[in-house]
C-alpha positions in Angstrom: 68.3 -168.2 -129.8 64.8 -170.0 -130.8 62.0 -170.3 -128.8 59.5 -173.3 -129.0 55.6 -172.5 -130.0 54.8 -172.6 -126.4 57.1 -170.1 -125.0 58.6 -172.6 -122.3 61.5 -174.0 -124.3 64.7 -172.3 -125.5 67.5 -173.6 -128.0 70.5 -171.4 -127.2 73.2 -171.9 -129.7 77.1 -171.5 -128.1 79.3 -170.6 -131.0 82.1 -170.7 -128.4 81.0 -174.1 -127.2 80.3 -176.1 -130.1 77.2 -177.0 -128.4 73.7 -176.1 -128.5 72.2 -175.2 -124.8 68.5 -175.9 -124.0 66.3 -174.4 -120.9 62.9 -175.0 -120.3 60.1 -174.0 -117.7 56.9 -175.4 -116.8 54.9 -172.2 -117.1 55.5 -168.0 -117.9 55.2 -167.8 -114.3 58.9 -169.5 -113.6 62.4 -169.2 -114.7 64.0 -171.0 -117.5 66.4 -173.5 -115.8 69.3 -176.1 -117.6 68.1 -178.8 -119.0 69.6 -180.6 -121.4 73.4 -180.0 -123.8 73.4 -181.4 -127.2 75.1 -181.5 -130.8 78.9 -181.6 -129.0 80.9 -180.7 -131.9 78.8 -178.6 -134.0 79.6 -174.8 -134.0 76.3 -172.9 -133.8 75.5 -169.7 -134.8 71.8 -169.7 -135.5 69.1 -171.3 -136.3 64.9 -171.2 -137.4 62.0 -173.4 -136.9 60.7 -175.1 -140.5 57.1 -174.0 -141.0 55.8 -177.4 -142.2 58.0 -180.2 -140.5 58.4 -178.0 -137.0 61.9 -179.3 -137.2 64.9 -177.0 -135.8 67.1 -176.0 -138.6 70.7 -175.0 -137.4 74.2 -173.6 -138.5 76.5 -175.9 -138.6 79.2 -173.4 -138.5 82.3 -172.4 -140.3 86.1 -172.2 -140.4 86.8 -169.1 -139.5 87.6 -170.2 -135.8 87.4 -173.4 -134.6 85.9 -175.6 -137.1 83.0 -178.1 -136.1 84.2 -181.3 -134.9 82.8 -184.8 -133.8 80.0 -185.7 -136.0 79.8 -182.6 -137.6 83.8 -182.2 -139.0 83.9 -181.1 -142.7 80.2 -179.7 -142.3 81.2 -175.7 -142.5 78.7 -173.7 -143.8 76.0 -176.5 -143.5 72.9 -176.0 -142.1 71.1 -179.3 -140.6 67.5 -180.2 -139.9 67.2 -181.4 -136.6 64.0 -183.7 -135.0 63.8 -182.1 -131.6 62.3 -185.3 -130.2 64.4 -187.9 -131.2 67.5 -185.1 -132.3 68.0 -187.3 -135.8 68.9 -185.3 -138.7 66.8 -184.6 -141.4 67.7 -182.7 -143.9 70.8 -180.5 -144.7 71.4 -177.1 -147.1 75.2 -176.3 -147.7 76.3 -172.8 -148.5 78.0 -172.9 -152.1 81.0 -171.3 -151.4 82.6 -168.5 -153.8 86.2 -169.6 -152.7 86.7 -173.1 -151.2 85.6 -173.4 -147.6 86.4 -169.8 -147.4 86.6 -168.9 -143.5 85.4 -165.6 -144.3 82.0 -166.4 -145.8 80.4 -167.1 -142.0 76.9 -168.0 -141.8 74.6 -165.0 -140.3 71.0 -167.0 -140.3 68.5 -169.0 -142.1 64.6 -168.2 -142.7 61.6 -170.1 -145.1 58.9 -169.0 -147.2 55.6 -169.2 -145.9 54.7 -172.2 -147.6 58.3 -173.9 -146.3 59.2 -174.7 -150.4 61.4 -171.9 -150.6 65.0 -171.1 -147.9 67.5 -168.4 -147.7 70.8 -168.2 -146.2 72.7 -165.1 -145.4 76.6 -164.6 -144.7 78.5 -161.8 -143.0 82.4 -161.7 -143.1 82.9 -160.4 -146.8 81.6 -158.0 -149.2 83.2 -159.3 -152.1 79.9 -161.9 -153.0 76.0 -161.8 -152.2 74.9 -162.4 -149.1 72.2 -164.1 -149.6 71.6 -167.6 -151.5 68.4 -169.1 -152.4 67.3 -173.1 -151.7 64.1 -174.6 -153.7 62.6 -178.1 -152.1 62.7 -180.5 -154.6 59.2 -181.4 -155.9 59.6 -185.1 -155.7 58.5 -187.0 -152.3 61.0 -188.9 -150.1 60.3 -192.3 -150.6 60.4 -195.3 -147.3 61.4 -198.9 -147.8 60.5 -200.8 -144.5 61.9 -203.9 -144.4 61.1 -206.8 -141.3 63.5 -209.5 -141.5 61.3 -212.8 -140.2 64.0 -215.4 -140.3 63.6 -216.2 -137.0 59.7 -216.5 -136.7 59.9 -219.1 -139.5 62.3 -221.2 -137.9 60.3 -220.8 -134.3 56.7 -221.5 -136.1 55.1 -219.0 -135.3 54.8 -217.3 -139.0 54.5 -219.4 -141.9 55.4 -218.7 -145.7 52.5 -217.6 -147.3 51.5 -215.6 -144.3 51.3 -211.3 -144.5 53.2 -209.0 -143.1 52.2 -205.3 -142.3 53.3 -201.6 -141.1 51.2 -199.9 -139.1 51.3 -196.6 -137.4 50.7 -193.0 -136.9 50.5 -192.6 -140.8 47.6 -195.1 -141.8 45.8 -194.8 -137.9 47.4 -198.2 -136.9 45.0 -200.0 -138.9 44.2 -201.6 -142.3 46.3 -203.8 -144.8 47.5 -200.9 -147.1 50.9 -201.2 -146.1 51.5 -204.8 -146.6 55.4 -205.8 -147.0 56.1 -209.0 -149.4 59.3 -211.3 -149.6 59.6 -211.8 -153.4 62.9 -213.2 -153.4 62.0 -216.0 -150.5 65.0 -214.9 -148.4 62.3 -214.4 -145.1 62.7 -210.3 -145.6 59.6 -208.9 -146.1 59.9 -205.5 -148.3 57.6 -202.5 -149.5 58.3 -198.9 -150.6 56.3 -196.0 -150.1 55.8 -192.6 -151.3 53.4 -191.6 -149.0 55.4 -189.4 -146.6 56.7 -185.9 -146.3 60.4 -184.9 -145.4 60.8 -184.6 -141.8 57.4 -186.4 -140.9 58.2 -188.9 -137.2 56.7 -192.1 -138.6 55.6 -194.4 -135.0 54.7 -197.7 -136.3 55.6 -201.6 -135.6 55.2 -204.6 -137.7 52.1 -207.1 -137.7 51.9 -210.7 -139.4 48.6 -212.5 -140.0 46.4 -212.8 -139.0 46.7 -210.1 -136.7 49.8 -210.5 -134.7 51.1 -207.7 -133.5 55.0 -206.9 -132.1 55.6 -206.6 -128.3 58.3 -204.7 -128.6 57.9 -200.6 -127.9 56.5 -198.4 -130.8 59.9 -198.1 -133.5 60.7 -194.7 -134.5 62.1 -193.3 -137.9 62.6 -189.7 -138.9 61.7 -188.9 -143.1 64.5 -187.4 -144.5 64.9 -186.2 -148.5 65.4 -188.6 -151.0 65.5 -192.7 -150.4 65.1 -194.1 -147.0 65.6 -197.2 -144.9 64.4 -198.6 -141.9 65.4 -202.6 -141.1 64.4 -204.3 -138.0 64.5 -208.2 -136.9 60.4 -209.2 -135.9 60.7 -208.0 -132.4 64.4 -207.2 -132.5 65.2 -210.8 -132.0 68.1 -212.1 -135.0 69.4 -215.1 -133.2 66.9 -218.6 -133.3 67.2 -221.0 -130.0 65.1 -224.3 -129.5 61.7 -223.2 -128.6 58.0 -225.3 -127.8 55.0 -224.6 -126.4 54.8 -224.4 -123.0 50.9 -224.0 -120.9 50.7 -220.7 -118.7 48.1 -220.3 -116.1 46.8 -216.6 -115.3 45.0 -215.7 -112.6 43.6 -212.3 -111.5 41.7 -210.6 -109.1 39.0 -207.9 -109.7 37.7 -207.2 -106.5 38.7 -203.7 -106.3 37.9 -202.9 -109.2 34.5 -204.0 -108.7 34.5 -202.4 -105.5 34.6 -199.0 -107.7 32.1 -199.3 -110.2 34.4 -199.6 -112.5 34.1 -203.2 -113.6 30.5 -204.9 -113.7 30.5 -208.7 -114.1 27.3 -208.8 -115.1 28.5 -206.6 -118.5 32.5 -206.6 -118.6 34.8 -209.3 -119.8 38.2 -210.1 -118.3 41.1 -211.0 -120.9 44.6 -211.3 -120.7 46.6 -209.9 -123.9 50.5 -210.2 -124.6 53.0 -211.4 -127.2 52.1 -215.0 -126.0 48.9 -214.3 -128.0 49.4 -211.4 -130.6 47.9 -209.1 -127.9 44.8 -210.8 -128.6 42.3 -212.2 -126.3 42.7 -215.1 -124.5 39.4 -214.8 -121.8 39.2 -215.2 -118.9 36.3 -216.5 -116.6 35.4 -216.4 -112.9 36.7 -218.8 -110.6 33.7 -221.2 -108.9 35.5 -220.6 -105.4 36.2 -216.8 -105.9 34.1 -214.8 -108.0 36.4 -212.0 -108.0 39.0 -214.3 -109.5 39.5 -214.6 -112.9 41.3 -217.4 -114.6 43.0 -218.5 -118.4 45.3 -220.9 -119.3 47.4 -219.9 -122.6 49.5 -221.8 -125.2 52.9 -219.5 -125.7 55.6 -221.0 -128.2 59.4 -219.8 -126.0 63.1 -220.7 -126.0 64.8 -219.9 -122.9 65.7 -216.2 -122.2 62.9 -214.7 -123.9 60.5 -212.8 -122.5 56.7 -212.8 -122.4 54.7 -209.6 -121.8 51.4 -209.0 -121.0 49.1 -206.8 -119.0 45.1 -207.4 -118.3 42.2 -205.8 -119.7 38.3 -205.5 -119.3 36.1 -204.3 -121.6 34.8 -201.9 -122.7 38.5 -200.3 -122.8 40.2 -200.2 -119.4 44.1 -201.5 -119.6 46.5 -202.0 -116.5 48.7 -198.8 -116.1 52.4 -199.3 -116.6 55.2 -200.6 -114.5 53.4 -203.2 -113.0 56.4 -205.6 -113.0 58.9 -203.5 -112.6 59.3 -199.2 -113.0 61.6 -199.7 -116.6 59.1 -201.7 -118.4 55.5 -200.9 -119.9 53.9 -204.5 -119.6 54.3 -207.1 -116.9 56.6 -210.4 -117.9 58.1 -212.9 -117.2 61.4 -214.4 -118.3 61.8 -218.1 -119.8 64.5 -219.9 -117.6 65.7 -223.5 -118.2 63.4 -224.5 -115.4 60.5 -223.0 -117.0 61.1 -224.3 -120.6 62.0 -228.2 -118.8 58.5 -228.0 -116.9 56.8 -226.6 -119.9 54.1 -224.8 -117.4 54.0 -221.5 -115.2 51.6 -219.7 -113.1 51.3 -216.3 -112.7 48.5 -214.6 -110.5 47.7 -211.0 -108.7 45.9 -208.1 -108.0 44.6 -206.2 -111.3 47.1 -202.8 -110.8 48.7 -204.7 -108.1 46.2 -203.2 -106.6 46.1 -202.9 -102.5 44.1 -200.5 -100.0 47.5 -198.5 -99.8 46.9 -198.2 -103.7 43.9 -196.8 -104.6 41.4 -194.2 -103.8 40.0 -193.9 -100.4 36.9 -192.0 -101.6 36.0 -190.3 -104.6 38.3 -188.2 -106.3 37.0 -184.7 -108.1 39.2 -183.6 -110.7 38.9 -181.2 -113.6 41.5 -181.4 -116.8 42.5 -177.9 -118.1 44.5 -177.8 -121.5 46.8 -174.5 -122.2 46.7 -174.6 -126.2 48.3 -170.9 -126.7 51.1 -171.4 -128.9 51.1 -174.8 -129.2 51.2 -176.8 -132.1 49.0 -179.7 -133.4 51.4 -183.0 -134.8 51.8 -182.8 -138.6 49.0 -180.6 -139.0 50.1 -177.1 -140.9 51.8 -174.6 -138.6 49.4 -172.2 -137.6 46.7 -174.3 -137.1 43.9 -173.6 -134.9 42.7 -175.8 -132.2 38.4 -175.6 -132.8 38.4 -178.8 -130.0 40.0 -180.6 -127.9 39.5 -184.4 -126.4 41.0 -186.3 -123.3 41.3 -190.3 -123.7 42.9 -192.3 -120.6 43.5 -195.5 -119.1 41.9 -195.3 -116.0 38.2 -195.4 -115.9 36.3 -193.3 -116.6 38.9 -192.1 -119.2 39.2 -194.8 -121.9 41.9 -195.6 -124.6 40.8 -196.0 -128.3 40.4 -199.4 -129.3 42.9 -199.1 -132.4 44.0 -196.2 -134.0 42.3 -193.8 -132.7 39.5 -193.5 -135.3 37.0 -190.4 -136.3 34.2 -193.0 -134.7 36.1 -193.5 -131.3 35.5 -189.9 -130.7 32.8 -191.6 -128.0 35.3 -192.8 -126.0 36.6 -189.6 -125.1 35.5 -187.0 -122.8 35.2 -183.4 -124.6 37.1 -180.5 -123.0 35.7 -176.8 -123.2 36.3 -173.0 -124.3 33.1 -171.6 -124.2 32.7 -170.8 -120.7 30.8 -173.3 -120.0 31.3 -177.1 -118.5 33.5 -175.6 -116.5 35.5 -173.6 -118.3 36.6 -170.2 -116.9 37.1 -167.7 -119.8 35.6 -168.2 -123.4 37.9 -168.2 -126.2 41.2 -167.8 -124.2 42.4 -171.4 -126.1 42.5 -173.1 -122.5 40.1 -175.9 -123.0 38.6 -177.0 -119.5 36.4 -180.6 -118.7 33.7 -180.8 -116.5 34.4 -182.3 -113.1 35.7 -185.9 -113.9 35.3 -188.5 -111.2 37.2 -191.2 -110.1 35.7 -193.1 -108.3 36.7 -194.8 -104.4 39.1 -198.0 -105.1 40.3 -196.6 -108.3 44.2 -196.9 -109.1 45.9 -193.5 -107.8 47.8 -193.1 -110.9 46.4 -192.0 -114.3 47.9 -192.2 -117.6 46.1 -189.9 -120.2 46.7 -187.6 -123.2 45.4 -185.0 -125.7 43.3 -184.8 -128.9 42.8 -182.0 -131.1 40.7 -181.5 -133.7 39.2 -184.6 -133.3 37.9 -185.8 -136.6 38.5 -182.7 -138.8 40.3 -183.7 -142.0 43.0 -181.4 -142.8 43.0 -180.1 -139.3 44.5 -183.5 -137.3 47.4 -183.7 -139.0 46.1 -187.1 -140.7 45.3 -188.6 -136.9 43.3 -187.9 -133.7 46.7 -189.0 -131.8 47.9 -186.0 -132.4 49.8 -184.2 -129.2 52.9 -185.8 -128.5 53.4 -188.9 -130.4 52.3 -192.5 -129.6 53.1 -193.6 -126.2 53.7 -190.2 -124.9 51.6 -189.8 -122.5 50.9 -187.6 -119.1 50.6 -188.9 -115.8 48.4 -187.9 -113.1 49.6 -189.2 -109.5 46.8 -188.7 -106.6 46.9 -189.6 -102.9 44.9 -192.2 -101.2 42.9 -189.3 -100.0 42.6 -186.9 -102.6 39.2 -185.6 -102.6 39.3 -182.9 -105.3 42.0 -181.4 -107.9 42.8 -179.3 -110.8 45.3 -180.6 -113.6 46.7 -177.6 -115.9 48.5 -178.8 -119.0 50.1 -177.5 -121.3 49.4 -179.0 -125.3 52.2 -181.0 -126.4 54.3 -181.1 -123.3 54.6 -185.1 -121.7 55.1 -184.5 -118.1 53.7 -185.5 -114.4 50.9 -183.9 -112.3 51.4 -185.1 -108.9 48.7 -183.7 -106.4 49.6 -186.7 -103.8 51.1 -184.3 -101.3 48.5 -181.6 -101.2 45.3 -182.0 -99.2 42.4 -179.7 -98.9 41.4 -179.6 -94.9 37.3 -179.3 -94.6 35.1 -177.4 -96.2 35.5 -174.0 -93.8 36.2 -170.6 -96.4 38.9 -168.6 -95.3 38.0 -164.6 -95.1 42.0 -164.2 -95.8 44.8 -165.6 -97.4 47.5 -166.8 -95.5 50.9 -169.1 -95.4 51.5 -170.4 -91.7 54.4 -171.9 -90.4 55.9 -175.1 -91.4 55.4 -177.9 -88.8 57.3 -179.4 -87.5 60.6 -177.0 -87.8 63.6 -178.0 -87.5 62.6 -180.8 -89.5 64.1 -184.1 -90.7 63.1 -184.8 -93.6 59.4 -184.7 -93.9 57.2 -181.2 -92.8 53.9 -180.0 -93.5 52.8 -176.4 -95.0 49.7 -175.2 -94.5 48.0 -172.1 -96.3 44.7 -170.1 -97.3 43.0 -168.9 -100.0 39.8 -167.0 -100.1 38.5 -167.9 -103.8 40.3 -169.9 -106.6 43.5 -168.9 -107.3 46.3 -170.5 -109.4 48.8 -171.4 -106.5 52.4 -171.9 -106.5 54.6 -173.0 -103.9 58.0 -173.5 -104.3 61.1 -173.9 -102.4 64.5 -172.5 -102.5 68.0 -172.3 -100.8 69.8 -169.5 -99.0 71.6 -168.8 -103.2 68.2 -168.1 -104.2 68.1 -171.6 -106.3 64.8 -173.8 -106.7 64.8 -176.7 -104.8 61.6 -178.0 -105.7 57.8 -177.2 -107.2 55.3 -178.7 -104.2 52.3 -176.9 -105.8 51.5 -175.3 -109.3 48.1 -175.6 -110.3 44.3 -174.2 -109.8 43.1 -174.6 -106.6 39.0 -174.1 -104.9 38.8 -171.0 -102.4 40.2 -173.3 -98.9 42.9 -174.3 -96.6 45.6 -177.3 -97.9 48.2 -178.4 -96.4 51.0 -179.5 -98.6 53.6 -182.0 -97.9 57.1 -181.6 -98.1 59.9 -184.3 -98.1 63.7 -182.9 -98.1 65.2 -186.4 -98.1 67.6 -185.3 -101.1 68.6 -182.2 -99.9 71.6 -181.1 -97.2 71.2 -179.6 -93.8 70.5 -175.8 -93.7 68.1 -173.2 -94.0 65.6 -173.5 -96.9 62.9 -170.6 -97.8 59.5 -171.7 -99.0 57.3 -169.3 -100.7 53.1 -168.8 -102.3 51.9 -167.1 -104.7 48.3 -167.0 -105.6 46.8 -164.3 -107.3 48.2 -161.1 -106.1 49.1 -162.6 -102.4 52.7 -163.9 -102.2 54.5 -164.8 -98.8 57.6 -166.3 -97.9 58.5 -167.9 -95.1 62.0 -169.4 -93.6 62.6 -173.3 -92.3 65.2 -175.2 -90.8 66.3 -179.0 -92.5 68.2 -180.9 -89.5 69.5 -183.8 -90.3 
């Protein structure tokens, strides 16, 4: 078995299986549950973390029982490097064997030298060799050819010969021309190699074209492994040409809540719409002279029929539209290119910034403070081991703000420092949970924020080469509130992408309770929606939680700091059978439990 930095994830290997078995938890405070069965095929026996990539490395097996199958046939006595993110191998180390694929030299375990140069991997099943055999990294660094085939662009017009091509990524801070690509035979494949990288490093990146043109397509991904590697991609995954011509497209959007919040000034902030149509440039937009609060553009974009365009809004200084605007699968908003659009050679698209309604945002003022667990976590790329001196919140939902590009040293004023001094907020000094001061959204804000982690912001050799540095690009957490959601604590955990949603829980008036106390659901029976109301007498970190009559979770309503009160939490069963359910706090040293009755 390994355990992740943080304590909350396990790898269990099942020899008997062929499998490996992973359970995580959200916190030490709750169970491990079943999350996730990988590797079919390989026959595990053990495994060890890799002190400079992070990267799982695990037995591959041997043929003493049943031998590994599926991808893994043929692989006895191999160990394999595994990216627990995207679960690509890496790397590999083979046993030598003494005797042929010798089913009694079984693999026993793996472990590194500090420094990760040096491995050794023990056997048990015979006496008649050593048991141990030593592995040296070669000294010479894996090399990346990145290759963007624009065959397609040329035909469309949209990229001329003569015109640059570019990587850019988590590696150069997704900026600068050092990693140009260049098509020296003229077959419209643009080339480059580079020695920059280190075996197992997670290279996030996409391809840009002069003069700044950037790919629309989600972030690629490619794992380093040893030796010579390859990564080919069409310009936007798109390897088939079709007729295409320019066709006008009229945006339209309205910023009246926005302005309603504070949030967006006329008076200073700029309104542009950005999208593959443009590069994800700026195209501006200005104020219509019948509604101020609506802004208008009209855009060239060069199409064929079934492609699509995405976009999303933005005002300056740095606020973007959240995701899933369009639709819950896709990052931007779009539209598709039918053969009505293409004939008409004109579309219209208008709405709400957010989509934004009085059923979608804030009510009044929202209070909320950002705590960040850093024990046993792990900083991206940095060495393992390193220590988090501070830590930095970015966001796109005002007053949180993304970095502009790649998240630069000078950016560092766009984000809002988090605490562990005991001050600003923060409880306990020194116990590596960093803590912001209150952070205010304010009324007419979009109830759900998209935000992530910085460490070390700034600190060569401590940021693993970049201030994006928690969970990749694009991994980011999510905050949902309620329309009414006056006040609220967040408690993350470094690292771990997941959603905070204090929509259900509501803190009723400002009266302090002498006593803590968990009343009665209401209504019960129920069907499917109740309401649980409790007490605290000073802050507490509260969980509530339900379960069945087998003991089994059903579902995490609460799990988070919460202000001395009474809340009342909201509960919706609609997924769950008819029966009795238990419901239960804890909060401090007070725990209660408490049955109900789901009637459908």
């Amino acid at each position: 078995m390994t355990v992740s930095a943080d304590g909350n994830t396990m790898y269990v290997p099942r020899y008997s299986e062929n499998k490996l078995r992973i359970y995580q938890r959200p916190d030490e405070l709750t169970a491990f549950t079943l999350k996730d069965t990988l590797l079919q095929g390989i026959e595990i026996e053990s495994g060890a973390w890799d002190p400079i990539s992070g990267n799982l490395w695990l037995s591959a097996g041997n043929n003493a029982y049943n031998q590994p199958f599926g991808d893994f046939a043929g692989s006895a006595g191999t160990y394999y490097e595994f990216n627990t993110t995207t679960w690509q191998k890496v790397d590999s180390l083979k046993w030598q064997f003494n005797v042929p694929d010798n089913p009694d030299e079984r693999s026993r375990g793996i472990a590194f030298s500090k420094d990760g140069n040096t491995a050794y991997i023990a056997i048990f099943g015979t006496s008649a060799y050593p048991p141990v055999q030593k592995f040296t990294k070669s000294s010479t660094p894996p090399t990346v050819e990145f290759r963007a085939n624009m065959s397609v662009q040329l035909k469309k017009g949209t990229f001329a010969v003569g015109d640059s091509v570019w990587v850019r990524g988590n590696f150069n801070d997704w900026a600068g021309k050092a990693f140009e690509l260049k098509d020296t035979d003229s077959d419209s494949i643009y080339t480059g190699v580079f020695d920059t990288f280190t075996n197992g490093q997670s290279l996030v990146f996409k391809y840009v074209h002069s003069p700044d043109v950037w790919e629309s397509t989600d972030n690629r991904l490619f794992t380093v492994a040893a030796g010579a590697n390859v990564t080919s991609a069409y310009w936007e995954n798109v390897d088939v040409y079709k007729p295409s011509k320019t066709i006008k497209v009229a945006f339209s959007v309205n910023m009246e809540l926005e302005r309603l919040s504070g949030l967006f000034n006329p008076a200073t902030s700029t309104v542009s719409v950005r999208g593959s149509f443009n590069g994800w440039g700026e195209t501006m937009m200005t104020a219509s002279a019948i509604n101020a609060d609506l802004y208008e553009a009209e855009a060239d974009a060069i199409v064929s029929v079934g492609e699509r365009v995405n976009f999303k809004y933005f005002y300056s200084p740095g606020t973007w539209e959240v995701n899933n605007l369009t639709d819950p699968t896709q990052d931007n908003r779009y539209f598709d290119i039918d053969q009505a659009i293409f004939d008409a050679a004109a579309f219209a698209f208008d709405g709400n910034f957010n989509n934004g309604s009085i059923e979608t945002v804030l009510n009044q003022d929202a209070n909320i403070t950002f705590m960040c667990n850093t024990n046993g976590a792990s900083i991206i790329d940095a060495p393992a081991g390193t220590p988090f001196t501070s830590v930095h919140i970015c966001g796109g939902n005002s007053p949180l703000q993304w970095p502009s590009g790649g998240w630069s040293d000078a950016e560092i004023t766009k984000a809002i420092e988090l605490f562990d001094d005991g001050t600003h907020g923060d409880l306990t000094a020194g116990d590596k949970i960093f803590t912001t001061n209150t952070i205010i959204f304010p009324q007419y804000a979009t109830l759900n924020v998209v935000y992530k982690y910085g460490a070390n912001w700034g600190i060569a050799g401590a940021n693993g080469g970049s201030n994006d540095n928690e969970a990749g690009v694009g991994a980011d957490k999510k905050l949902t509130m309620g329309r009414y959601t006056a006040v609220g604590t967040v408690v993350d955990t470094f690292g771990i992408v997941h959603t905070t949603d204090i929509s259900k829980v509501e803190k009723l008036g400002n009266t302090l309770p002498s006593t803590y106390l968990l009343e009665q659901n209401y209504p019960n029976p129920f069907n499917p929606e109740t309401s649980i109301r409790f007490s605290i007498p000073q802050e507490s970190f509260v969980t509530v939680k339900v379960f069945n009559t087998l003991g089994e979770e059903v579902a995490t309503l609460l799990n988070e700091v919460k202000t001395a009160g009474t809340y009342n939490v909201s509960f919706n069963a609609k997924n769950l059978t008819s029966g009795i359910y238990f419901y239960t706090i804890k909060a401090n040293d007070f725990s209660s439990t408490k049955k109900m009755i789901l009637l459908r």
